[in-house]
ZASELO-218384 format. One record per residue (C-alpha): residue number from 1; z, x, y. Coordinates in pm, 1 decimal. Last residue first. Example, Ala and Ser with C-alpha at 12.3 -4.5 7.8 and 13.67 -1.06 7.14 Angstrom:
REM residues 2
num|z|x|y
2|714.0|1367.0|-106.0
1|780.0|1230.0|-450.0
This chain:
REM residues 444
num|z|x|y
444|460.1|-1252.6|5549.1
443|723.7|-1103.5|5370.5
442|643.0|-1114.7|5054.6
441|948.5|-942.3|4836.0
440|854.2|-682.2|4584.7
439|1013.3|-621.1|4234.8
438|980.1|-301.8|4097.0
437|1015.1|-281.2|3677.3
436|931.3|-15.3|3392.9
435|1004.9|-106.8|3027.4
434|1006.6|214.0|2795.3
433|1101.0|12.7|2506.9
432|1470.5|-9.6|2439.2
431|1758.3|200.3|2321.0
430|1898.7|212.0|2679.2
429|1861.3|648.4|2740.6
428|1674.0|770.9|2479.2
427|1496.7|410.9|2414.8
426|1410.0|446.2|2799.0
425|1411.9|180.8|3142.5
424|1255.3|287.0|3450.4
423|1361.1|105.0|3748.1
422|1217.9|36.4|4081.0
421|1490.9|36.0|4441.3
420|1588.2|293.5|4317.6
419|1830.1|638.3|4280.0
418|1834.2|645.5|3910.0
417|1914.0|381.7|3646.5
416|2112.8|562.2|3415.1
415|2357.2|339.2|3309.8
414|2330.0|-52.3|3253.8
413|2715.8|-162.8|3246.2
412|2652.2|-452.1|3486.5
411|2316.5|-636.7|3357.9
410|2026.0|-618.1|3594.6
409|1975.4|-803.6|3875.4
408|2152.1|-493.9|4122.3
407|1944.2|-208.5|4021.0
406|1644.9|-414.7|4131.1
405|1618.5|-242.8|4487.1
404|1373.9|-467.4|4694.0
403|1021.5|-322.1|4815.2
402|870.0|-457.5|5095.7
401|541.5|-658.8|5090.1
400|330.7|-723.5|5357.6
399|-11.4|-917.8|5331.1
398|-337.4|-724.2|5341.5
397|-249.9|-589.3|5078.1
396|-366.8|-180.9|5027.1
395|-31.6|-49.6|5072.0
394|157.5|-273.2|4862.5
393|-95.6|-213.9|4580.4
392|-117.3|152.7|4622.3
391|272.2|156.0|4596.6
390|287.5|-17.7|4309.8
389|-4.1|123.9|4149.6
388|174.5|497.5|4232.3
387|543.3|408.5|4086.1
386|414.2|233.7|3770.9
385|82.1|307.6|3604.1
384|35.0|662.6|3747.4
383|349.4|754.8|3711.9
382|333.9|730.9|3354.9
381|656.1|523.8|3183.1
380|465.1|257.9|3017.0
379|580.0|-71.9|2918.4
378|481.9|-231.1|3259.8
377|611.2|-505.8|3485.4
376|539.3|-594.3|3832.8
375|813.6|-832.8|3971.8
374|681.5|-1052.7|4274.0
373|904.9|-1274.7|4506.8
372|859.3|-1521.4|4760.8
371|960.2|-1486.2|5130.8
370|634.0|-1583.8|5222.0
369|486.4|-1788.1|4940.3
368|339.6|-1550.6|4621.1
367|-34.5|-1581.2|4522.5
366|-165.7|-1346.8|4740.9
365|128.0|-1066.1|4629.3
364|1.2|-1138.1|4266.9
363|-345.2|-1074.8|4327.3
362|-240.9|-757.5|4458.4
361|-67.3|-691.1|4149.2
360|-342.8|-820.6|3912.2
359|-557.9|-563.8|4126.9
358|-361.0|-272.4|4097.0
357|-345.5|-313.6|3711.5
356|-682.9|-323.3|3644.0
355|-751.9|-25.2|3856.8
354|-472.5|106.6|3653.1
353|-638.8|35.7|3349.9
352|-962.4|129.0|3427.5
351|-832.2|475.4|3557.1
350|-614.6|519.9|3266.7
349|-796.5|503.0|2925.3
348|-972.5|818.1|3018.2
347|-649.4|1002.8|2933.3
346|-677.4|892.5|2560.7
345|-478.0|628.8|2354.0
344|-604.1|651.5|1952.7
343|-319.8|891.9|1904.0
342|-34.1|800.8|2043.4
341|-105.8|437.5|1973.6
340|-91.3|458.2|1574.3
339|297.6|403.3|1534.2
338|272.6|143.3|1769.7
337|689.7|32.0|1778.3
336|797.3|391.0|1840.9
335|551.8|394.3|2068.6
334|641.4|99.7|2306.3
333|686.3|281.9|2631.4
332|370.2|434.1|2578.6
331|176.3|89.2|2636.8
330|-140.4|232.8|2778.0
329|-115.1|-78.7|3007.3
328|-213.3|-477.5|3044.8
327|54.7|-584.1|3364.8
326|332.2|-792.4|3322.1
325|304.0|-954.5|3635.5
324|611.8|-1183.3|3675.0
323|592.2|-1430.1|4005.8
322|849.8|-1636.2|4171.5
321|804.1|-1878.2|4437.3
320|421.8|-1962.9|4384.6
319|260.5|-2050.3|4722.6
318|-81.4|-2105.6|4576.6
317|-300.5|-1827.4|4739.0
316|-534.4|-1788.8|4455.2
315|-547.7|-1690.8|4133.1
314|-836.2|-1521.9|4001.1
313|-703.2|-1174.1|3946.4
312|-500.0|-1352.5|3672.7
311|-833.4|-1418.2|3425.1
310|-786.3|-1722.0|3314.7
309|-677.9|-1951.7|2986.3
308|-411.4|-2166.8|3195.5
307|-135.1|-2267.5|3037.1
306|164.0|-2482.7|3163.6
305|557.4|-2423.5|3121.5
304|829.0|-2676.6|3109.8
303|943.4|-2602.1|2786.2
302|859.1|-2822.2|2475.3
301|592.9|-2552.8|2301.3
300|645.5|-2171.0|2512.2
299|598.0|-1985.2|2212.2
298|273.4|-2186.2|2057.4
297|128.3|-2212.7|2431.1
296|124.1|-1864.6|2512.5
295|-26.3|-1775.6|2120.7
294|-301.7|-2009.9|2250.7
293|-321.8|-1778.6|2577.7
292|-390.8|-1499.5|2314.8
291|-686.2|-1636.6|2095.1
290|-837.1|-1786.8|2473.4
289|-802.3|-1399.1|2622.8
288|-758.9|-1452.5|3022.2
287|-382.4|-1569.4|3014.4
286|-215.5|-1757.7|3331.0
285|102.9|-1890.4|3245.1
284|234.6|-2200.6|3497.2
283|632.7|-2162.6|3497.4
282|813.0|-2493.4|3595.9
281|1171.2|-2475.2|3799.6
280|1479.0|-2739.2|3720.1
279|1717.1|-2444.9|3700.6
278|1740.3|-2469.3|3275.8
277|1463.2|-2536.9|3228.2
276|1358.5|-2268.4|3472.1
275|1538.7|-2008.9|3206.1
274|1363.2|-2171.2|2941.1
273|1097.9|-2130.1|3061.4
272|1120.0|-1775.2|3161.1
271|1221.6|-1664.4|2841.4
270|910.7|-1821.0|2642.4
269|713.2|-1704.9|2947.0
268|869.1|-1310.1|2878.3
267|747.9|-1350.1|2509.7
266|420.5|-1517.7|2518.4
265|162.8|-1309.2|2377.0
264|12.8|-1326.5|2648.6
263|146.5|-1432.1|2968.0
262|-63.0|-1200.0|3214.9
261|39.3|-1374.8|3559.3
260|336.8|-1599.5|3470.4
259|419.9|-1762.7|3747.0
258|641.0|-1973.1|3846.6
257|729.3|-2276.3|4118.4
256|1039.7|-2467.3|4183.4
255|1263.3|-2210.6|4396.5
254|1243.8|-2378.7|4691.3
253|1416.9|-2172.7|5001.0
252|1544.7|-1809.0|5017.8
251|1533.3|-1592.0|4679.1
250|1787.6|-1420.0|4519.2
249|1720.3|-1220.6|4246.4
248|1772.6|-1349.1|3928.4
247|1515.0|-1503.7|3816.9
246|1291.6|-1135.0|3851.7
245|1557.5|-966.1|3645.1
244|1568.9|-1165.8|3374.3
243|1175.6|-1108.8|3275.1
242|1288.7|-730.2|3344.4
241|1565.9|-776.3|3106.0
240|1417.1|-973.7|2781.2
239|1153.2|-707.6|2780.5
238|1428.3|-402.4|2757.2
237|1608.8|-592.7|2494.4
236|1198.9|-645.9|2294.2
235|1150.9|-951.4|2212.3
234|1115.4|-1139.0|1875.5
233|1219.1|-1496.3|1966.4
232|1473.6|-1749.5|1978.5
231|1510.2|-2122.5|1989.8
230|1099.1|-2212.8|1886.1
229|1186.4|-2381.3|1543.6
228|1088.4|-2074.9|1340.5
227|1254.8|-1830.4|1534.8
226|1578.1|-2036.4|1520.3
225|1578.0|-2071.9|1132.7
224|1496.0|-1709.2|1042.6
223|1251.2|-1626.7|811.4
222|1010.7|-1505.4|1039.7
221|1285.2|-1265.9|1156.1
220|1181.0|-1066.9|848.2
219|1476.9|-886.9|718.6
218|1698.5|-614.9|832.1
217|1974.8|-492.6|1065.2
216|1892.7|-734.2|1334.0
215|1967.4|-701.4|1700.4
214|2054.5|-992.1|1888.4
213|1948.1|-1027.4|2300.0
212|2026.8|-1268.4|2531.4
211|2314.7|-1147.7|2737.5
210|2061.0|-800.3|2792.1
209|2282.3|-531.6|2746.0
208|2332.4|-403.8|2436.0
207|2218.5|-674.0|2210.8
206|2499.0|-834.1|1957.8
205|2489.8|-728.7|1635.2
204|2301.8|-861.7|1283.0
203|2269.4|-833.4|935.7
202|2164.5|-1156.4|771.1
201|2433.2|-1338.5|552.8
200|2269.3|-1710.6|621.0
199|2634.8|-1741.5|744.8
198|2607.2|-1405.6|931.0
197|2292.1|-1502.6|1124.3
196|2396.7|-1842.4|1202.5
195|2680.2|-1705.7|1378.4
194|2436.5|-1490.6|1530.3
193|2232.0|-1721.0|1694.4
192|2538.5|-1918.5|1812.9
191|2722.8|-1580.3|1969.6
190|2325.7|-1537.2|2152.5
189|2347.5|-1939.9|2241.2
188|2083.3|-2142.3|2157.8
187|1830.8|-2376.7|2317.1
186|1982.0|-2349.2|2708.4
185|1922.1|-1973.3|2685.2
184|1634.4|-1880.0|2436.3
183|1834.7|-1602.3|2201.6
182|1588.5|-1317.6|2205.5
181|1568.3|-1124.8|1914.3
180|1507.9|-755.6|1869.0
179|1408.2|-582.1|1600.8
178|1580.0|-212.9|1553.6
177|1287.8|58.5|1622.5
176|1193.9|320.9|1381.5
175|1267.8|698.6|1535.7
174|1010.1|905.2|1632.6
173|964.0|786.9|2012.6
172|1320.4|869.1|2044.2
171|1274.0|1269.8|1958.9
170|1019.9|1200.6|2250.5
169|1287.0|1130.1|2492.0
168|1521.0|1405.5|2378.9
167|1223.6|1667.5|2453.2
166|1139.9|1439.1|2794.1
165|1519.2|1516.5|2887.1
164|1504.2|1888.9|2822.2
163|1205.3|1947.1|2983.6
162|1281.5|1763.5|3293.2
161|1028.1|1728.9|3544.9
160|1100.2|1462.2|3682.9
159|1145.5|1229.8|3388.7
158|845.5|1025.8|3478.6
157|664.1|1365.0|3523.9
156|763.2|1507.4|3166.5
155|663.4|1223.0|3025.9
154|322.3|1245.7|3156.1
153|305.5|1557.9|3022.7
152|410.3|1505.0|2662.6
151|136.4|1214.4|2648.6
150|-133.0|1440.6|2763.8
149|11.5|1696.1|2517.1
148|-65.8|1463.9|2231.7
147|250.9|1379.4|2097.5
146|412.6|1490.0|1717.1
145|770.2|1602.5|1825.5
144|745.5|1953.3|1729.4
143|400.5|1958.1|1802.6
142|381.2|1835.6|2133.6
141|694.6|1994.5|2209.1
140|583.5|2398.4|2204.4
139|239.8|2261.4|2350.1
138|450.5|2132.4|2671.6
137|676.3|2430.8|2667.5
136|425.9|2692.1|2687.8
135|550.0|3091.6|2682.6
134|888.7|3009.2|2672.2
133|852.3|2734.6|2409.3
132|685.8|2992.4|2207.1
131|327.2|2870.8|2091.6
130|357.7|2575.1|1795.6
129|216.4|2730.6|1446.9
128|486.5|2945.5|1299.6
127|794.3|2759.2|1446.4
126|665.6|2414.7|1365.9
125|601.8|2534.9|999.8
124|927.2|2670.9|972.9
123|1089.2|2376.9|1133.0
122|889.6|2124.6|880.1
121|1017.0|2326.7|568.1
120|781.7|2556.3|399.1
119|671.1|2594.5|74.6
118|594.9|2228.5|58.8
117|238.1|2291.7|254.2
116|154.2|2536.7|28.8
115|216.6|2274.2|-279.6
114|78.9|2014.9|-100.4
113|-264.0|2216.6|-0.6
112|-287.1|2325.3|-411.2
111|-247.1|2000.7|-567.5
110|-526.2|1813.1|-299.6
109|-795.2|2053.1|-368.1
108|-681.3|2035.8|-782.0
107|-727.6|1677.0|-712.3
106|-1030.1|1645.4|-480.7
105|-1317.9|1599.4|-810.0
104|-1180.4|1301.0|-881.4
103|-1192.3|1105.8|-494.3
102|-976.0|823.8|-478.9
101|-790.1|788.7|-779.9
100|-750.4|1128.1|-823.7
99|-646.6|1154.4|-476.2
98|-356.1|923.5|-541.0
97|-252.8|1052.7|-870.3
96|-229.6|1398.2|-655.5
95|-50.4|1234.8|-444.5
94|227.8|1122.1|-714.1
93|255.9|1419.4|-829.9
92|264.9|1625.0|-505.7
91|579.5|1397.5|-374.7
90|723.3|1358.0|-727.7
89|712.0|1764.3|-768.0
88|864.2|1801.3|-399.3
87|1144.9|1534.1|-453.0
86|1161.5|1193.8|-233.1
85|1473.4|1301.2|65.9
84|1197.7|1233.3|352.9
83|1002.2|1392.8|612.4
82|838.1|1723.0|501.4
81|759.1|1679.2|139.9
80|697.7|1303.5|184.0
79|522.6|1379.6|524.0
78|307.7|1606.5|369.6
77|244.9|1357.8|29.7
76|88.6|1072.4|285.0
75|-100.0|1330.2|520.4
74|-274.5|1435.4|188.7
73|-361.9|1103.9|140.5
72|-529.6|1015.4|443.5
71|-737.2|1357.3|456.2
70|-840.1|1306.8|53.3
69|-966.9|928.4|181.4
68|-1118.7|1069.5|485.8
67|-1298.9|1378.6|277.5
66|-1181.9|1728.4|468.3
65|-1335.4|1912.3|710.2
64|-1210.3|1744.5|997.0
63|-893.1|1808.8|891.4
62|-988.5|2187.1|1028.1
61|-990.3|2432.1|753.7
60|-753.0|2711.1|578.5
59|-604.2|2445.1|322.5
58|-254.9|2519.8|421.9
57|-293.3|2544.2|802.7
56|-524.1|2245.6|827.1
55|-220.8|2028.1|633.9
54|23.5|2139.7|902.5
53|-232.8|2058.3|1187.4
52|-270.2|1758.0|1043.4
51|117.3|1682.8|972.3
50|194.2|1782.8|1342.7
49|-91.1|1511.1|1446.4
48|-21.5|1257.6|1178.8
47|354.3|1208.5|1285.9
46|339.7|885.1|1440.3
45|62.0|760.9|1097.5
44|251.1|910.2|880.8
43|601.7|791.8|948.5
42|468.4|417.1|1018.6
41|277.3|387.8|680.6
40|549.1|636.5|460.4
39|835.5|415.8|655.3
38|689.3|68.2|576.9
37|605.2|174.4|223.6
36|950.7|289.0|136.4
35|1065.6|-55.9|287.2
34|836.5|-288.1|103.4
33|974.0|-97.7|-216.9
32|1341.8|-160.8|-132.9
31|1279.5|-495.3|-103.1
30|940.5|-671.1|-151.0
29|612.6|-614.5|-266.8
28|424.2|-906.7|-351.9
27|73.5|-779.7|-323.9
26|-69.1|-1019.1|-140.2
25|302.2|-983.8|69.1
24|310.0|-591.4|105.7
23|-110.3|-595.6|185.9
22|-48.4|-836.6|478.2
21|298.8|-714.1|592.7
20|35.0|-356.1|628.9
19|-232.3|-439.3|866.8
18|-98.6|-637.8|1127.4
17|190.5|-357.8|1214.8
16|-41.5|-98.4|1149.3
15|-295.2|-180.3|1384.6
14|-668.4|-147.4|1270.7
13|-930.5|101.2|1393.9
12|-1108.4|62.8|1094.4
11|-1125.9|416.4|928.8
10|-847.2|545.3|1070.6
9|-614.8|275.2|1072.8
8|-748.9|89.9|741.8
7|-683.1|455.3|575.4
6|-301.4|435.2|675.9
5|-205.3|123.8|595.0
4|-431.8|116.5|207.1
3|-223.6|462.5|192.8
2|57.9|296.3|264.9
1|0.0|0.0|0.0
């Protein structure tokens, strides 16, 4: 079943996360087994950059070289021999099955690579193929903590200029997420939600910081009684608080009217309308992709929330009194959940999606009554997405904006949230997705 994962991601372009619950359930793997897969599919595939320069050391060639389906599978027994507790003969054996399998006339290829690659531990390989850390940090990290150096760099800026820091931050991008759920407020309550929880005997804790939030130790929260019937959600903790964030800043006059400028999937407008349920507010959802504005609809069913399948930057002045524009991105705030995304996001990516982005937030601003207010959300931490579209955006508008500090409408207790008025939110730091939020204030 990994290897099925991992080949359908290079060979397909598929996502990991769709790819593999299929092949577990039509094959009915559960358990202990489901779990073993999940980490060899998610650990290969966020480590497949160390591993492949690992695996092009021991067969003295590029990857490249090497048959796809041999490629995928040696990656597979590396990060067994490298990665987990499974034994070193076990490890090759079983790979060597694999590649049998796959390609015959591979195997003895395949036996001899795994064996050179387990005669090293993952340090000593790191050590003899990364530069010196003195002599180039950002390499030295990109393959000790499996980034492309892009990726390492841009880090490095959001965290200004901190080595250490960004080398702690991506350690976090390694390690497998919690799942979150959001407990909708007015529909259940988080100590309800897990109540239930612990009397269907289902592993779970209380959220950090968002008053919301329930973290499971296990299980598919598809099974779970208030996901099914709409009172909670999968959401991310550090998604639950910048939706928060934006209702609870104070706002002058009506407070009726919301938007929800890029809905899909639906997560932050499932919280939002339930919070303006709750208030006596209604949240329209804008969504330009018709398979993802349905998936709007489905989470937001019986709360006061409209859909609109339409592309945000055509909004027009409507007076809104609250608007949430979480903004398409690279999404590297969220790549400990995208195993794959590391790798298949490139530099080029950015300028159309930060054009993109400046103009949802500017059509945002239009769309917001004077005195109304805008959060612009992104899971990314780059510079370029967050701190320089914002202020871009502002700048360019032909109405003005000022920027107010959103340190305050977030949860007491939250550390590390810098100097403001915008926030950057990390899994090193929070244990959430690398959420970043400024909320702006029209102000004429």
């Amino acid at each position: 079943m990994a290897y099925e994962a991992v080949a359908a991601v290079h060979r397909d372009d598929a996502y990991a996360n769709l790819v593999l619950p299929k092949l577990l359930r039509s094959a009915g793997v559960t358990g202990r087994d489901a779990a073993f897969a999940t980490e060899l599919t998610y650990g290969t595939l966020r480590q497949s950059g160390t591993l492949d320069a690992i695996i092009a050391a021991a067969a003295d060639r590029p990857v490249d070289r090497i048959d796809p389906p041999v490629r995928d599978a040696l990656r597979l027994g590396a990060y067994q021999l490298l990665h987990t507790r499974v034994g070193a003969h076990a490890a090759v054996a079983t790979t060597v099955d694999l590649v049998r399998s796959l390609v015959p006339g591979a195997a003895g290829f395949a036996n001899a690579v795994l064996r050179r690659v387990g005669e090293r531990s993952r340090a000593e390989w790191v050590e003899q193929l990364a530069p010196p850390y003195a002599e180039d940090p950002v390499a030295n990290l990109a393959l000790a903590h499996a980034h492309p150096q892009w990726i390492v760099r841009s880090i490095v800026g959001s965290l200004r200029g901190s080595m250490e820091d960004a080398a702690v931050a991506l350690a976090a991008n390694n390690e497998a997420p919690p799942v979150h759920l959001c407990a909708r407020p007015g529909l259940v309550d988080r100590d309800e939600l897990l109540a239930t929880l612990r009397d269907a005997v289902v592993r779970a804790t209380p959220g950090r910081f968002s008053p919301y939030a329930v973290i499971l130790g296990g299980g598919d929260p598809g099974s779970i009684g208030a996901v099914r019937d709409g009172r909670a959600h999968v959401q991310d903790e550090g998604s639950q608080l910048v939706a928060a964030a934006l209702t609870a800043a104070p706002l002058d006059g009506a407070d009726a009217r919301w938007l929800d400028l890029c809905a899909g999937p639906g997560g932050k407008a499932g919280l939002l309308g339930a919070l303006a349920a709750q208030r006596g507010a209604e949240v329209r959802a804008v969504e330009v992709a018709p398979h993802r504005a349905d998936l709007v609809a489905q989470a937001t069913r019986g709360l006061p929330v409209t859909v609109d399948c339409l592309d945000g930057r055509d909004v027009g002045e409507e007076g809104f009194d609250r608007v949430l524009v979480d903004a398409p991105c690279t999404g590297l705030g969220a790549l400990r959940r995208r195993p794959e995304a590391r790798w298949r996001r490139q530099p080029s990516d950015l300028p159309p999606l930060t054009r993109l982005q400046r103009e949802l937030l500017q059509a945002a601003i239009r769309a917001t009554r004077p005195g109304g207010l805008i959060a612009y959300v992104t899971c990314s931490p780059h510079l370029v997405e967050t701190e320089v579209t914002v202020t871009e955006s502002a700048r360019r508008s032909p109405f003005a904006v000022d920027l107010v500090d959103a340190r305050p409408w977030l949860p007491a207790g939250l550390p590390d949230l810098g100097s403001g008025p915008t926030v950057q939110l990390w899994p090193h730091r929070h244990g959430t997705d690398a959420m970043y939020l400024a909320l702006l204030r029209r102000t004429g």
